[in-house]
N, C-alpha and C positions, 0 to 999 in steps of 0.2 A: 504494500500500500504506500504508495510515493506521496500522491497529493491528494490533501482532504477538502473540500470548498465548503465556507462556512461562508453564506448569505446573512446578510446582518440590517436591518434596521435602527440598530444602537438600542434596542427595548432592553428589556433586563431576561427576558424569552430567550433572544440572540444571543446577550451576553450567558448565560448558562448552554448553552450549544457550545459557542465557542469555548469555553472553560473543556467542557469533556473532548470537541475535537483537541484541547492541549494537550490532555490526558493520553489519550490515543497517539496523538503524533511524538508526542516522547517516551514513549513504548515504543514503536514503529519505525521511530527516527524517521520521519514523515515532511512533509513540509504543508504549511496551512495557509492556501488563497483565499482571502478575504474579501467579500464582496458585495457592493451596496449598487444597488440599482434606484440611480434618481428617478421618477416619474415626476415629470414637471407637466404642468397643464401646456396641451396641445398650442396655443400661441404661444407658449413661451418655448417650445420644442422647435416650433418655426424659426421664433430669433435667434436659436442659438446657431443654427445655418446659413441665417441672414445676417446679423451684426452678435460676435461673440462678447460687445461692449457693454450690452445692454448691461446696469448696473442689477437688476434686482435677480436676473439668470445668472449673472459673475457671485452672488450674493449665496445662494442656492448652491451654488458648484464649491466656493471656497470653503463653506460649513460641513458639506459631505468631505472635503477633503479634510481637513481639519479632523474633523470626527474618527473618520479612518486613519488617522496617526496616532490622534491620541489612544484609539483601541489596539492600534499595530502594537503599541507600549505598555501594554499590561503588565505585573510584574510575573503574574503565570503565561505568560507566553516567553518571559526569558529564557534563551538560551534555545530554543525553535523556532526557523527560518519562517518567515510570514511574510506574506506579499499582498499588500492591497489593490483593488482594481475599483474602479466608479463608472459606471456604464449607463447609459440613456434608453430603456427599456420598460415594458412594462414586465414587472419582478417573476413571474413564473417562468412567463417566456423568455425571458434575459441569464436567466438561471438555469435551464434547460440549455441555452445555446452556449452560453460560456462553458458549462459541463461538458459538452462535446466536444468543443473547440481544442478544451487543453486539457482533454484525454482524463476526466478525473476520476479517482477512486474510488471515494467515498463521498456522500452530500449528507452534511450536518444541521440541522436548523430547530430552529426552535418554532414552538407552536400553544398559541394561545388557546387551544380547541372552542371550539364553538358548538352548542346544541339545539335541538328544535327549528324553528322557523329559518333560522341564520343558520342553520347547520344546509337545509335545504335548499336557500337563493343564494346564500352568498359564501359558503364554504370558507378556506382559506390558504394564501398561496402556498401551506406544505402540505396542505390537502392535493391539490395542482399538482406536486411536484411526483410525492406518492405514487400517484395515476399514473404521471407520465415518464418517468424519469426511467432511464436504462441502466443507470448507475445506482446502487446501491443509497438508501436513503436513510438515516440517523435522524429519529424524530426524537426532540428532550423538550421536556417540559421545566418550568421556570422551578420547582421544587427539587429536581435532580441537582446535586450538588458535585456526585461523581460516580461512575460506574466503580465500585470498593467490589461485591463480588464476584464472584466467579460462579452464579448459577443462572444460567442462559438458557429457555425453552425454544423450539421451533414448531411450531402449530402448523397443520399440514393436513390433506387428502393422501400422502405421500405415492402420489401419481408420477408415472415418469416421467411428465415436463418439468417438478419441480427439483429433479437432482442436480442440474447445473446451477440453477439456484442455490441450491442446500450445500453445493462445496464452494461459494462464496462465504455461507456461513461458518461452515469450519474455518474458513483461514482465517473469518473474524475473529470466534471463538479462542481460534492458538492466540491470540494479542492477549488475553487474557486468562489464559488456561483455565478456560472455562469449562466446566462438565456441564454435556447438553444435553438436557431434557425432551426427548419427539414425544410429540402427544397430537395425538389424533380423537378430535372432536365428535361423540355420537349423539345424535341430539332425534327427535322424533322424523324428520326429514331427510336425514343421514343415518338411517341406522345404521350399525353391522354387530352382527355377534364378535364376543372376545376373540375366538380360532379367527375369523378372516382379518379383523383388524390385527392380530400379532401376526400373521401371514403377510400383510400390505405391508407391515411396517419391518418385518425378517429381509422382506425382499429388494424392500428400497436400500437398506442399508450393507446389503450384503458385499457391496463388492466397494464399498467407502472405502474401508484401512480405518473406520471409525474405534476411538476407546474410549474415550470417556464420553459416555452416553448411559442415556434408560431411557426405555421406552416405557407409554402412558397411554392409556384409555379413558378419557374423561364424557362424562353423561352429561347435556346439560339441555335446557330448553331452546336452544339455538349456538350456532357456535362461536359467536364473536362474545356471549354471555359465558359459552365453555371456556375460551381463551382466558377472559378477564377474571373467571375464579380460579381455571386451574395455575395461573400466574401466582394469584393470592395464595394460591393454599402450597405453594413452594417455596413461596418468598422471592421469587427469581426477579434477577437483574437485571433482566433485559427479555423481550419480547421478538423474534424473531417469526418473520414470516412470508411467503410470498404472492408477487399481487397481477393480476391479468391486466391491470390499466384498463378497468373500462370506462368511453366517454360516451357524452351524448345520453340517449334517452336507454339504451338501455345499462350505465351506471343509474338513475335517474330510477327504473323499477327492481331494478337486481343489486344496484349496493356494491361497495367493493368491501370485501373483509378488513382488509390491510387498511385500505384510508380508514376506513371507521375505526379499527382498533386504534389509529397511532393516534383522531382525534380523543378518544374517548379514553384510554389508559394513563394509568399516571406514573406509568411504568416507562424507561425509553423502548422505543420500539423501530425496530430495522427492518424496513422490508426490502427484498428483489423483484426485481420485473421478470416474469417467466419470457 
């Protein structure tokens, strides 16, 4: 894991992302892109193509600059390489393209979750990211102070499109030697008997090189509800999972796991893009 991109609006959301990507890149001996996406209203997006003089667009651009040196300087980011960037973009799409652009590892952010009504129109852009993002996503919430242990779950159908996914998660887990939890969700719409789920779950993992692991059968009323007790009732550190990105109208009646778990846990939660 070379380079982590931590999106930042300066919230105190951002600043606890950025704290655990520290955590991680000095583990990893990693290096951390730092990055703020101005959205300025539409005429002033103009002027900045048309007269870069304009005083109150120079005003705007020297605060985000500003802003990002003074966070370049934290005293937990001493001693790991940090690069800031300021981009003109609206923040999901800007964060999406800069992830491609320069090949990134991991994507860190912080997230305020949002519920009900607001959950439904207006989501929010780590929600966005979740969906769409190819790169690997670090969702923390402002209470995480630091990933301390080492009990990591991966929630799963454990179907074969998810195993190139699931050995991104091992390589997370070695940052941490972490012992990983597979736990497969049986809820009244998913059933399976015990024999076929330890059969789904013998065969996914059979040919990993996996050791530290146990595998888990959890019952619940639905399974984004199984995830967030069987989470609770192991104490685990982190919440691993992966996500189909779906957009449009059918996210809209079918829901993605992954975005909902990472709004609604207060656990961090990592997902991959199958």
């Amino acid at each position: 894991m070379k380079q982590i991109l931590v999106p930042t609006d300066f919230s105190d959301h951002a600043e606890a992302a950025l704290k655990i990507a520290a955590q991680i890149a000095s583990k990893n001996n990693s290096e951390i892109l730092l990055l703020h996406m101005l959205e300025l209203p539409n005429q002033m997006s103009d002027a900045i193509s048309a007269s870069a003089s304009i005083p109150e667009v120079m005003l705007f651009i020297q605060k985000a600059k500003d802003k990002l040196r003074e966070t370049q300087e934290k005293e937990y980011l001493k001693n790991i390489k940090v690069s800031h960037y300021l981009q003109f973009e609206k923040a999901h799409e800007g964060i999406l393209s800069f992830s491609q652009e320069y090949n990134i590892d991991l994507i860190v952010m912080g997230s305020h979750g949002v519920t009900g009504i607001d959950e439904v129109l207006i989501g929010s852009n780590t929600e966005k990211i979740v969906r769409s993002s190819n790169t690997p996503v670090l969702v923390i919430k402002k209470e995480t102070k630091a990933i301390e242990g080492t009990n990591f779950i991966f929630a799963s159908d454990f179907s074969k499109e998810n195993e190139k996914p699931f050995l991104k998660m091992i390589e997370f887990a070695k940052i941490f030697d972490a012992h990983i939890h597979l736990v497969l969700i049986c809820s009244p719409n998913s059933f399976k008997t015990t024999a076929a789920a330890n059969k789904i779950m013998a065969n996914f993992i059979s040919n990993m090189g996996l050791k530290n692991y146990s595998t888990h059968i959890y019952n619940d009323t639905n399974i984004e509800k199984g995830i967030l007790n069987f989470a609770e009732s192991v104490k685990a550190d982190l919440i691993g999972l992966c996500t189909h990105g779906r957009t449009g109208m059918s996210h809209f009646f079918s829901g993605s796991i992954g975005e909902d778990i990472a709004n609604h846990a207060h656990r961090p939660v990592i997902t991959f893009k199958i």
